[in-house]
C-alpha positions in Angstrom: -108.0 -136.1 36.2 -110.5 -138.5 34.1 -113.4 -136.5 36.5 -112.5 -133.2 35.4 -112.4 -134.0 31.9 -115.7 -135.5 31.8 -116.8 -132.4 33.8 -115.2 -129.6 31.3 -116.7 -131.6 28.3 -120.0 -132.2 30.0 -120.3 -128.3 31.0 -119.0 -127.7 27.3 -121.6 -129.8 25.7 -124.5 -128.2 27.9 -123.1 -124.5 27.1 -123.4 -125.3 23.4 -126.7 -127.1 23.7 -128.0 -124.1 25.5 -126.5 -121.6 23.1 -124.5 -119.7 25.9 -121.2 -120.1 23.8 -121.6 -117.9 20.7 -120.7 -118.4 17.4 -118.3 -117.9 14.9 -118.6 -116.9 11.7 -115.7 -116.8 9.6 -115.4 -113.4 7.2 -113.8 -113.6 3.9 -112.2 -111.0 2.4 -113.9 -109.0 -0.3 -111.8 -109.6 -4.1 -111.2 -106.2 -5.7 -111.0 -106.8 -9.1 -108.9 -103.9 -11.0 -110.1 -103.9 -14.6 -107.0 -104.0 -17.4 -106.9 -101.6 -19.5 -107.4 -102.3 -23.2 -103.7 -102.6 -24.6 -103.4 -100.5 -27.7 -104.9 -97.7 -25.1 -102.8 -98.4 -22.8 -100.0 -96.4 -24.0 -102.1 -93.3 -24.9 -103.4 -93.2 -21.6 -100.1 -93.6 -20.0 -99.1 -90.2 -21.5 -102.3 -88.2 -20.9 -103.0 -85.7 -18.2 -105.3 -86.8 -15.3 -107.8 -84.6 -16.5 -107.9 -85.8 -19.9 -108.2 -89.2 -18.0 -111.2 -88.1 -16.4 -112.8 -86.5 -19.1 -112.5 -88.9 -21.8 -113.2 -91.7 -19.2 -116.5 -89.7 -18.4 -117.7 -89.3 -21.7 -116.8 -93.1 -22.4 -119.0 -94.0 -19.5 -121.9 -91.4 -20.5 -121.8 -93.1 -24.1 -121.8 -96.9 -22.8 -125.3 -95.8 -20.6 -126.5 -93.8 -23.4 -126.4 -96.6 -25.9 -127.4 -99.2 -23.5 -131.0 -96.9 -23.1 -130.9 -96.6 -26.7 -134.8 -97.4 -27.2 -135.2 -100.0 -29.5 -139.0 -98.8 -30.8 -138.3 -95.6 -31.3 -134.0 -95.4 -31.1 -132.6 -91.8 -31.0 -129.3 -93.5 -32.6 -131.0 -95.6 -35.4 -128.3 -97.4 -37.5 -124.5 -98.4 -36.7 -123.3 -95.6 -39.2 -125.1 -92.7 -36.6 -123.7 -94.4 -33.3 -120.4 -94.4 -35.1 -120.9 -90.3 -35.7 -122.2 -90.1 -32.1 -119.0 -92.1 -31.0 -116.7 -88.9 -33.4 -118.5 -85.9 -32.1 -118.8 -86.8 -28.4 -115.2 -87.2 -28.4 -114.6 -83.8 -30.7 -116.5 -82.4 -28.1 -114.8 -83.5 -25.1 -111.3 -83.3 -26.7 -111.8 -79.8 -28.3 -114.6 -78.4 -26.3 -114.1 -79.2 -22.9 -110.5 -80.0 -22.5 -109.2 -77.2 -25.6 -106.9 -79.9 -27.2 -105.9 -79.6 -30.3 -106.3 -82.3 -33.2 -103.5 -84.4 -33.2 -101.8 -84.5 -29.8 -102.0 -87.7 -29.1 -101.1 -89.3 -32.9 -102.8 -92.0 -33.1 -105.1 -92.3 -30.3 -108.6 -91.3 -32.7 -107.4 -93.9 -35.1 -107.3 -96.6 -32.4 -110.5 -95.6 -30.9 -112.4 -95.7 -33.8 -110.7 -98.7 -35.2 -111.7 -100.6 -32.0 -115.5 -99.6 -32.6 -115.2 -99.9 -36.2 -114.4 -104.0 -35.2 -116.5 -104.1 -32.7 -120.0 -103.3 -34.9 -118.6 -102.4 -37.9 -119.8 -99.3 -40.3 -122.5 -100.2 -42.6 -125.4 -98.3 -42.6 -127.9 -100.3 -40.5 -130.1 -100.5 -38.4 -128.8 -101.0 -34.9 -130.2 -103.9 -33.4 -130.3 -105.3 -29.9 -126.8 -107.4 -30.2 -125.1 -104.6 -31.9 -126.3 -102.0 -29.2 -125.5 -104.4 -25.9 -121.3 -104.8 -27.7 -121.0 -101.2 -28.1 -122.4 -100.2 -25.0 -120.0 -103.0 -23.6 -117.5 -101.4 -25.9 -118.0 -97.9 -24.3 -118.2 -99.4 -20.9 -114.5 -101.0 -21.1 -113.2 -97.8 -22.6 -114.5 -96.0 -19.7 -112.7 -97.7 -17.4 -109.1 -98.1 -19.5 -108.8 -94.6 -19.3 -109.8 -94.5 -15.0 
C-alpha cells in the first residue's frame, strides 16, 4: 500500500516537473457595474417614452464629448454663461425638433436639469476653464446615462 503511494506521488511529482499536467487558471467573473441614475431625474425618466430616453440620453452624451474637446486655446464655447445656452438649445432642439414635444410636458424636468448645471458650474459670465469644462462634461456624462 506504502509502495503505491510513493509510486502515484513519485509519477505525480515527475508529471508536474515535466509540465505534462496542465494548469489551471482560475477565471473571475467580470463586475457589471449599472450606473444609478441621478435621483431628482429619476422620476422624470421613469415617466418618459423610450424614445425620449434615447434621444435626450444621446444628446446628453454628444454634449459630455463635445465639452470635454472643448479647445482650451481657441474654445468654440468660451465662458460658462455660453455652455449654459448650449446646454438650453441642444435640449430645445432635441425636445421640440427631433422628438415634437411640446414645452411643458414633463413639468419640471427643464428646471431640474438646468438647476443641476446651474450647481454644478454656476452662471456667471466667465471664461470656462479647464476644471469647469472636465465637471460639466462629467455632468453631461452622468446625465447621459440616467436617462439609458
Amino acid at each position: 500500500m506504502n509502495r503505491i503511494l510513493v509510486c502515484l506521488v513519485a509519477a505525480l511529482a515527475f508529471a508536474l516537473f515535466r509540465g505534462n499536467i496542465p494548469s489551471v487558471t482560475p477565471v473571475i467573473p467580470a463586475v457589471v457595474v449599472v450606473p444609478t441614475p441621478i435621483p431628482s431625474i429619476a422620476r422624470f425618466r421613469d415617466q418618459m417614452t423610450a424614445d425620449e430616453r434615447a434621444a435626450v440620453s444621446q444628446c446628453y452624451g454628444v454634449l459630455s464629448r463635445s465639452i470635454a474637446a472643448n479647445p482650451i486655446d481657441d474654445p468654440i464655447i468660451p465662458t460658462v454663461a455660453a455652455l449654459n445656452d448650449v446646454h438650453r438649445a441642444s435640449l430645445l432642439f432635441v425636445w421640440r425638433g427631433v422628438l415634437g414635444n411640446q414645452p411643458g410636458k414633463y413639468e419640471g424636468l427643464r428646471e431640474e436639469l438646468e438647476g443641476l448645471l446651474r450647481d454644478k458650474i454656476g452662471v456667471a459670465d466667465v471664461p470656462l476653464n479647464p476644471a469647469v469644462q472636465r465637471d460639466a462634461a462629467a455632468l453631461f456624462d452622468e446625465l447621459d446615462r440616467s436617462f439609458r
